[in-house]
C-alpha positions as CSV (number, residue, x, y, z in Angstrom):
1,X,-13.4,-178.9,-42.8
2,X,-12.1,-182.1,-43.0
3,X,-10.9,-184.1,-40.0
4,X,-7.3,-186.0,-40.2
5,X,-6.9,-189.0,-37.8
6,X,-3.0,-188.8,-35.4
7,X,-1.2,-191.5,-36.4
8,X,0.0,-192.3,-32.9
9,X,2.2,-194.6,-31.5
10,X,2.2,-195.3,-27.9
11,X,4.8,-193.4,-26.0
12,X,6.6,-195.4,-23.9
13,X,6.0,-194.9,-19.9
14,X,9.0,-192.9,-18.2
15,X,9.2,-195.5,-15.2
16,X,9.2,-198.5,-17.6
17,X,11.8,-196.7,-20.2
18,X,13.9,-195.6,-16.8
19,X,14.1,-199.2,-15.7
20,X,15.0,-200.5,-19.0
21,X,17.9,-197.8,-19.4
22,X,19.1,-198.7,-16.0
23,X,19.1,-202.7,-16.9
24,X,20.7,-201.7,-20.0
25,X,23.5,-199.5,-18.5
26,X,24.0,-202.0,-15.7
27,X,24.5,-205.2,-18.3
28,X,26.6,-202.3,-20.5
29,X,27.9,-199.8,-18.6
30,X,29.5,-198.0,-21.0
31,X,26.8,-198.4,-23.6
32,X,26.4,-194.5,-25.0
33,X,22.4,-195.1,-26.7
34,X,21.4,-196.1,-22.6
35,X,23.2,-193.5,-20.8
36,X,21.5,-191.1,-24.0
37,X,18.4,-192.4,-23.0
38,X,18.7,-192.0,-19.1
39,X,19.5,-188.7,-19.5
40,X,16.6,-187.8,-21.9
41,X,14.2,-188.8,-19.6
42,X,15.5,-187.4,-16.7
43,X,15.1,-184.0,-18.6
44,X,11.1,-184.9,-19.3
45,X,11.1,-185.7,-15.7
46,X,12.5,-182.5,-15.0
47,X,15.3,-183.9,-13.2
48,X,17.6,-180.7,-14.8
49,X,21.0,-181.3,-12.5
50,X,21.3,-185.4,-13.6
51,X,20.0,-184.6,-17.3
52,X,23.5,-182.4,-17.1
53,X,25.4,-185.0,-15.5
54,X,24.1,-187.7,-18.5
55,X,24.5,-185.5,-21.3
56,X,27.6,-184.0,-20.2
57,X,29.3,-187.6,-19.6
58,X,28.0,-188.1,-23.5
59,X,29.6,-185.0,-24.6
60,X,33.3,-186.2,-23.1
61,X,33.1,-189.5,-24.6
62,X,34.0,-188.8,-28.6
63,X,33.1,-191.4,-30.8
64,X,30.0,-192.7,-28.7
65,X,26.6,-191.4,-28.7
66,X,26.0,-187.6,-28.9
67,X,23.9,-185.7,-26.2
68,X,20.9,-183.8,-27.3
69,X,22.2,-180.3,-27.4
70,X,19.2,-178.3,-26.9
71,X,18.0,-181.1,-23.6
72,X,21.5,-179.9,-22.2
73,X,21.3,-176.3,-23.1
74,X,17.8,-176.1,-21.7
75,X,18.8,-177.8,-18.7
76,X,21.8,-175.1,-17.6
77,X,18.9,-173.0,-18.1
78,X,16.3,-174.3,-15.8
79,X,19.3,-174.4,-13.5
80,X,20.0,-171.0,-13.3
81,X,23.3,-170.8,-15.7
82,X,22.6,-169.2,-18.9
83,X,26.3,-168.7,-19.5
84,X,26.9,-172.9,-19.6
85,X,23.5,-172.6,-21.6
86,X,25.2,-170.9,-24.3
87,X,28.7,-172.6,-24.1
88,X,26.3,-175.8,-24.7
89,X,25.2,-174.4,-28.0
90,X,28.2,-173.2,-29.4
91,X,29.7,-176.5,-28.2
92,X,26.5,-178.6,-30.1
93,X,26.9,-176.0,-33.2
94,X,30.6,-177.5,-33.6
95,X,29.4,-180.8,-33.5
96,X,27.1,-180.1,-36.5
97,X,24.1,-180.1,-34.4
98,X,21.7,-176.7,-35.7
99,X,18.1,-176.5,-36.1
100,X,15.3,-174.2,-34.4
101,X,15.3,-176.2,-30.6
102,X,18.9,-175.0,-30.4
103,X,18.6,-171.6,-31.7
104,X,15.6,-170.6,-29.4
105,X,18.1,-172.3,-26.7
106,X,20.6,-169.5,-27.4
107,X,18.2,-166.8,-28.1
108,X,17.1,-167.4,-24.5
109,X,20.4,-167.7,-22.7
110,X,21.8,-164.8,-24.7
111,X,18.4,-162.8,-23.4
112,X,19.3,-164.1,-19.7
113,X,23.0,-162.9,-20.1
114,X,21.6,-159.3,-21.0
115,X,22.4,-159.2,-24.7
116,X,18.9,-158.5,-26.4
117,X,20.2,-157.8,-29.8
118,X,21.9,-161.4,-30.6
119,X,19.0,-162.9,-28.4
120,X,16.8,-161.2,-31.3
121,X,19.2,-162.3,-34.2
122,X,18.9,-166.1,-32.7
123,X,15.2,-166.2,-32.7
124,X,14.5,-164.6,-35.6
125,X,17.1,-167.5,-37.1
126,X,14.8,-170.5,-35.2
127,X,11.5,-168.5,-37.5
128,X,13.4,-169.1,-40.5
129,X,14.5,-172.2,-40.0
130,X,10.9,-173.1,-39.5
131,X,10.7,-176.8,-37.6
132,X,9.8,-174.8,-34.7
133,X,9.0,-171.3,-36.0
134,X,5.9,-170.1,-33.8
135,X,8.2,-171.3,-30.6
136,X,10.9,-168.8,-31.8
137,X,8.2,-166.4,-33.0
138,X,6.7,-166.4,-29.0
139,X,10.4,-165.7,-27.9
140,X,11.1,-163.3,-30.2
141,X,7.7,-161.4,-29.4
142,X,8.1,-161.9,-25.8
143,X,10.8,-159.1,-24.7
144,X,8.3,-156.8,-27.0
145,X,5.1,-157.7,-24.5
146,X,6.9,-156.0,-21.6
147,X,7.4,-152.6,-23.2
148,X,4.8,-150.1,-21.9
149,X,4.9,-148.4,-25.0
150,X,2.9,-151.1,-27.2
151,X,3.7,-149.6,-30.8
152,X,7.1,-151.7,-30.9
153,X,5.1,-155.2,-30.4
154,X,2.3,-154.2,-33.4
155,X,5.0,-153.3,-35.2
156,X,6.5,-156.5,-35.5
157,X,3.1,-158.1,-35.2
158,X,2.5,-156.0,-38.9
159,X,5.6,-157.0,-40.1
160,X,5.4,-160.8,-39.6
161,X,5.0,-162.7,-42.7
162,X,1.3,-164.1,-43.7
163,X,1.7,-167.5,-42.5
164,X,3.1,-165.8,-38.9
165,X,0.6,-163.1,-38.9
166,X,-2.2,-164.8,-39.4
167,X,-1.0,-167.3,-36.6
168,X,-1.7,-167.9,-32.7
169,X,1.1,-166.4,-31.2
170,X,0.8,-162.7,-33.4
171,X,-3.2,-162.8,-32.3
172,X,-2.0,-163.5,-28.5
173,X,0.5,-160.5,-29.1
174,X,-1.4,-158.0,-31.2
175,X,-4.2,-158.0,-28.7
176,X,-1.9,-157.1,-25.8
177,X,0.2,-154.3,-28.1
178,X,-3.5,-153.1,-29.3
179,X,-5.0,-152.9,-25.2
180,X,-1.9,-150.9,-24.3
181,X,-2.0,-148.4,-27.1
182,X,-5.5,-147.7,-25.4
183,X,-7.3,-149.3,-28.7
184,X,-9.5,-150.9,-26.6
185,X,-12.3,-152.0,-28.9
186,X,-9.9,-153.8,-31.3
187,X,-8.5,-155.3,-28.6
188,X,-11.6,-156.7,-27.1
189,X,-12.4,-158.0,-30.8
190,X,-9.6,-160.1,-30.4
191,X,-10.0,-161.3,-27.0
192,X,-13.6,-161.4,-25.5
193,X,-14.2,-163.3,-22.6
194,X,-17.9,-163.0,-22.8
195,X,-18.3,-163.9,-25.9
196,X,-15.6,-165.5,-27.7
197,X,-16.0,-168.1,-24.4
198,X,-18.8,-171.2,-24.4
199,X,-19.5,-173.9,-22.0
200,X,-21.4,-176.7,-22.8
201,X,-23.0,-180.1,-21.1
202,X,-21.5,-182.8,-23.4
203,X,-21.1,-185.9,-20.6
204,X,-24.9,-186.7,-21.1
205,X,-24.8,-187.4,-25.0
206,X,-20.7,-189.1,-24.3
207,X,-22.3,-191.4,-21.8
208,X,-26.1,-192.3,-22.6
209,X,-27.1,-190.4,-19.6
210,X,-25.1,-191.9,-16.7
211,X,-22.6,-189.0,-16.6
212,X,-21.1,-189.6,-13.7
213,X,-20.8,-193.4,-14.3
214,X,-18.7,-192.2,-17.6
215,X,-16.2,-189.3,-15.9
216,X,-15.8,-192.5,-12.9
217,X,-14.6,-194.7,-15.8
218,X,-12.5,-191.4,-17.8
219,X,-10.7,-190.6,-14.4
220,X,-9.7,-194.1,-14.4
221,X,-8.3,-194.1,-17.6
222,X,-6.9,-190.8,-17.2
223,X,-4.9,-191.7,-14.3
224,X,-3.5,-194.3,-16.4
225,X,-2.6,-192.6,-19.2
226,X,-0.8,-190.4,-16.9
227,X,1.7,-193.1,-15.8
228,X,3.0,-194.5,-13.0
229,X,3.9,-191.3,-10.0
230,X,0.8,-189.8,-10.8
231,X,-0.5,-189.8,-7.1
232,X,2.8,-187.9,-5.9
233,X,3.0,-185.4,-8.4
234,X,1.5,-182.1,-8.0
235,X,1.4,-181.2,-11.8
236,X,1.2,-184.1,-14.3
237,X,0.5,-183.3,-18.0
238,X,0.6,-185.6,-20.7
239,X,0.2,-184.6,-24.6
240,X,-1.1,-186.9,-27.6
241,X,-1.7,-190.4,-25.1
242,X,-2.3,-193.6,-27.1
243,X,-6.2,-193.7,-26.3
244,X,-6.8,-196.7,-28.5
245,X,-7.4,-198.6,-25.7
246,X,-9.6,-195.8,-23.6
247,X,-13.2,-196.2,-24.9
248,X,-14.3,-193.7,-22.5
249,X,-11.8,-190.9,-23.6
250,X,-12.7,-191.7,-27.1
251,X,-16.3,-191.2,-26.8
252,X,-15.1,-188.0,-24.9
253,X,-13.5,-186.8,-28.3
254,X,-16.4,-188.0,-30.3
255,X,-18.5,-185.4,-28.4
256,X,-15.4,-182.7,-28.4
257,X,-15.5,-183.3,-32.0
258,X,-19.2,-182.3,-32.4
259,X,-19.1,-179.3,-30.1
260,X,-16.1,-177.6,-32.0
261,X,-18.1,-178.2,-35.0
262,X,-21.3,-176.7,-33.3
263,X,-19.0,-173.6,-32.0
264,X,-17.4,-172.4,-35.3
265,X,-20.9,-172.8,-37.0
266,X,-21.6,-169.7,-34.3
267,X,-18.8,-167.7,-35.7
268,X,-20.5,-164.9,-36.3
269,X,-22.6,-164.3,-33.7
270,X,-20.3,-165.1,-31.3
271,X,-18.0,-162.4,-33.0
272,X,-15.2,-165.3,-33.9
273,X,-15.0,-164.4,-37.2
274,X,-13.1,-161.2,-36.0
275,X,-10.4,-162.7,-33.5
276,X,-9.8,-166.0,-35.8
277,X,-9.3,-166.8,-39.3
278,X,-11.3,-169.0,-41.4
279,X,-11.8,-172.5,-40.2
280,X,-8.5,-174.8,-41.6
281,X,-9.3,-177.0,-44.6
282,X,-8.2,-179.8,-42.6
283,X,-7.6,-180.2,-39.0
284,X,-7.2,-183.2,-36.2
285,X,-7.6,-183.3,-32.3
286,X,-4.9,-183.1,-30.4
287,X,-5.8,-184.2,-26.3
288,X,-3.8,-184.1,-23.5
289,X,-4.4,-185.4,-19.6
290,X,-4.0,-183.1,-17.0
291,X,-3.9,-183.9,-13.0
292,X,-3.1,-181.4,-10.4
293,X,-3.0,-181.5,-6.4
294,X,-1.9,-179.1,-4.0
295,X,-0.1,-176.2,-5.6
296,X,0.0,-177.9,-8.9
297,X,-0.7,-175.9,-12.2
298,X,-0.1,-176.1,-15.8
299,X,1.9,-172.4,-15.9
300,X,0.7,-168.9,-17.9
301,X,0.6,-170.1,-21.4
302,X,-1.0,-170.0,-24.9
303,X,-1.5,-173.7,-27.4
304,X,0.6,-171.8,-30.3
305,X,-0.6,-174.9,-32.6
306,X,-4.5,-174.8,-32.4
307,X,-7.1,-173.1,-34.0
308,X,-9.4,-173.8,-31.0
309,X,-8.4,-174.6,-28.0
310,X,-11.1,-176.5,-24.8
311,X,-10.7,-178.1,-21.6
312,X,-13.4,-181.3,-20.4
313,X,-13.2,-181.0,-16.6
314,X,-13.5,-184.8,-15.4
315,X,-13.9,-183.9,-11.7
316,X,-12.4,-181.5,-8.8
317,X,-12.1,-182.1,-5.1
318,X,-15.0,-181.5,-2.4
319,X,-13.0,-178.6,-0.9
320,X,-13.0,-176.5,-4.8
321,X,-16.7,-177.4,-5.4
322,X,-17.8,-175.9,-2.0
323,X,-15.3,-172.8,-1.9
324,X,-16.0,-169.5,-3.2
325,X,-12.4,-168.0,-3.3
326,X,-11.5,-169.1,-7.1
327,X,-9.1,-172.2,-6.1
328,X,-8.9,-174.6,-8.7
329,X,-10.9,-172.2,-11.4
330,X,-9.8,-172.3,-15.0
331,X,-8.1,-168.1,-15.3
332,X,-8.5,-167.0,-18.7
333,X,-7.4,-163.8,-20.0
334,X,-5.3,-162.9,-17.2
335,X,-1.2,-162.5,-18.5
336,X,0.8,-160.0,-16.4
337,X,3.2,-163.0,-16.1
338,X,4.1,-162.3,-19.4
339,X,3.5,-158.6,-19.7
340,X,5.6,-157.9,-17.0
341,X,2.7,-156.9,-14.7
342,X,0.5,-155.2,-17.0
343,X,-3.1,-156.2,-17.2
344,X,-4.7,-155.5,-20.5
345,X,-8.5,-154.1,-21.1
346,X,-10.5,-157.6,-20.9
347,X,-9.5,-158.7,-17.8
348,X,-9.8,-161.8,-16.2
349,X,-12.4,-164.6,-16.2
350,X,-12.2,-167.4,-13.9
351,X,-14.5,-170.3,-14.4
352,X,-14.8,-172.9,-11.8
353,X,-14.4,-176.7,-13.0
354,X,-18.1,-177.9,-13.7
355,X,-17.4,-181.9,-14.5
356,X,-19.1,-183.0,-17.4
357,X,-18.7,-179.7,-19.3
358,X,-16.3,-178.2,-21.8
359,X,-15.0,-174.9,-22.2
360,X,-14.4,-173.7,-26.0
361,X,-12.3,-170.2,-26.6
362,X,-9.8,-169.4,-29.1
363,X,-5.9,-170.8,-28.7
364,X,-4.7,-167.4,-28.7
365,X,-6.3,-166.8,-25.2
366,X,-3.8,-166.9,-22.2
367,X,-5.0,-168.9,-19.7
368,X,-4.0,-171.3,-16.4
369,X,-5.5,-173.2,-13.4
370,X,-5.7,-171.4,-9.9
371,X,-3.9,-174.3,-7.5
372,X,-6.7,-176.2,-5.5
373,X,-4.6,-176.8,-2.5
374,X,-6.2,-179.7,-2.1
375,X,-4.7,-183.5,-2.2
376,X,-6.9,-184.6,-4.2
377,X,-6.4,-185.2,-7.9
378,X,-8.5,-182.6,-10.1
379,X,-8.9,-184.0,-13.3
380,X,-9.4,-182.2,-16.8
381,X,-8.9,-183.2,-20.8
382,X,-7.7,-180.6,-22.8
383,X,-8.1,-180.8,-26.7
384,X,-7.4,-178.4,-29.5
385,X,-8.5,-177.9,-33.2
386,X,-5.1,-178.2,-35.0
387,X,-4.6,-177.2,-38.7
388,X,-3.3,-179.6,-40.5
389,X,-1.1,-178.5,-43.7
């Protein structure tokens, strides 16, 4: 396997890019690229109601900047109004806007607005256009989960072309149709939480032996590639930080690096080479930061993109190290969020944060973080194995 380098620019800092959208609005108030801008990021700050307000001001100025489409569809839908969800895509559509974001907007507000057959038609249309086919392909699959019969979902699973089938999202979703057709064995093949899951000590060989010198120094910088708000936010997640300037967090990967290596060398006797396909030719690590408090959590969710899939815990409060009630444990293999209450045959495994270790499992494995409900930050890195085409 060989290893591709991101090519990574460093994303600019929601605060700083707010503050320069503002300047730029207040020196050029009518300036459509600035107002476009402010409205973008108050959709990534999840500030739905004025990301409508921006876009929609966009959208009733002709000639000027356009809105993003699919930021504004979304948007109606995080607020509840799938029917202005909709109304925003045919209105983008007419504006020559199409691709695969827009489609699996309309799939989903046509889903919410209880017509399943052209929710179908619009997914399946975000797969073929294929910029973000396993998105659509997770949509499309998701209606399917709920069923308690579980021959529809393997059905579609089967008929999925190669590059589908063979993918994250149809492994995540054959496993579930497999459990609830009471084919439990070729479930569990899929999804083992025994085996298929590994924990190693890597902080020791990242560090030269002062572990807890090193995740002191990691916190730091992840706190600071987690921008500016991080201490009031209960659920901050940042994907693909610049960590050129990290050394820490780039030992860290160094050392994720080796242990992914060291974990699909064990495919066989940890029974991986029957839940996953052969290693990619060529593959890259792809990190993310995450820091919850309180109630904060990442959300019931698969990494449709990776091969392998881990999570470095860099600390956790007093209050999760001493309790015995699960709070801030990494849940995998729990999903009755998205089976509509079912729980399939391998259950649940909850592993409390250890720091200084990493957790390896395959991408296709549902998984989330029980809130600590605790103030203080809890720390972890997650990194996948991406293939690389």
């Amino acid at each position: 396997m060989q290893w591709v380098e991101s090519e990574r620019t460093a994303p600019p800092r929601l605060a700083a890019a707010a503050r320069l959208a503002q300047e730029a609005m207040r020196l050029r108030p009518d300036s459509g690229p600035a107002r476009a801008a402010a409205a973008a990021i108050a959709f990534r700050r999840r500030d739905f109601a004025a990301a409508i307000a921006g876009f929609e001001s966009l959208a009733s100025h002709r000639g000027g900047a356009a809105p993003d489409w699919a930021m504004l569809s979304e948007s109606y839908l995080r607020v509840g109004d799938p029917g202005a969800a909709l109304a925003a895509c045919d209105r983008g559509r007419a504006a020559g806007c199409d691709g695969a974001a827009l489609a699996i907007c309309r799939g989903k507000a046509l889903a919410a607005l209880g017509r399943p057959g052209e929710a179908r038609a619009a997914f399946v249309d975000a797969i073929d256009r294929g910029d973000d086919r396993f998105r659509g392909l997770f949509n499309l699959l998701a209606p399917l989960a709920r069923l308690a019969d579980g021959g529809p979902l393997l059905a579609a699973c089967d008929a999925l072309p190669s590059l589908l089938a063979h993918g994250t999202v149809a492994r995540a979703n054959r496993a579930i149709a497999l459990s609830r057709l009471g084919r439990e064995d070729e479930a569990r093949a899929l999804v083992d939480l025994d085996r298929h899951i590994v924990q190693v000590p890597i902080a020791e060989q990242a560090s030269d032996g002062d572990a807890a010198a090193f995740n002191a120094q990691l916190a730091a910088e992840a706190l600071a590639l987690a921008g500016s708000g991080v201490a009031d936010a209960e659920t901050r997640i940042v994907y693909d930080p610049d960590t050129r300037a990290a050394p820490a967090m780039t030992r860290l990967l160094d050392r994720v690096r080796a242990a992914m290596e060291a974990y699909l060398a064990e495919a066989p006797a940890l029974g991986l080479d029957q839940c996953l396909p052969p290693p990619p030719a060529r593959a890259r690590l792809f990190c993310g930061v995450t820091v919850l408090r309180g109630a904060g959590h990442n959300g019931l969710h698969i990494h449709p993109f990776g091969h392998v899939s881990s999570v470095y815990h860099v600390n956790c409060p007093d209050t999760v190290a001493r309790a015995a009630d699960g709070r801030g444990a990494l849940s995998i293999g729990a999903c009755a969020a998205y089976t509509g209450g079912y729980a399939p045959c391998w259950g649940e495994r909850r592993l409390a944060p250890r720091p200084g270790w990493l957790t390896l499992f395959p991408s296709h494995f549902f998984h989330d973080v029980i809130p600590s409900r605790d103030r203080a930050a809890r720390i972890s890195i997650p990194v996948d194995l991406e293939p690389v085409a």
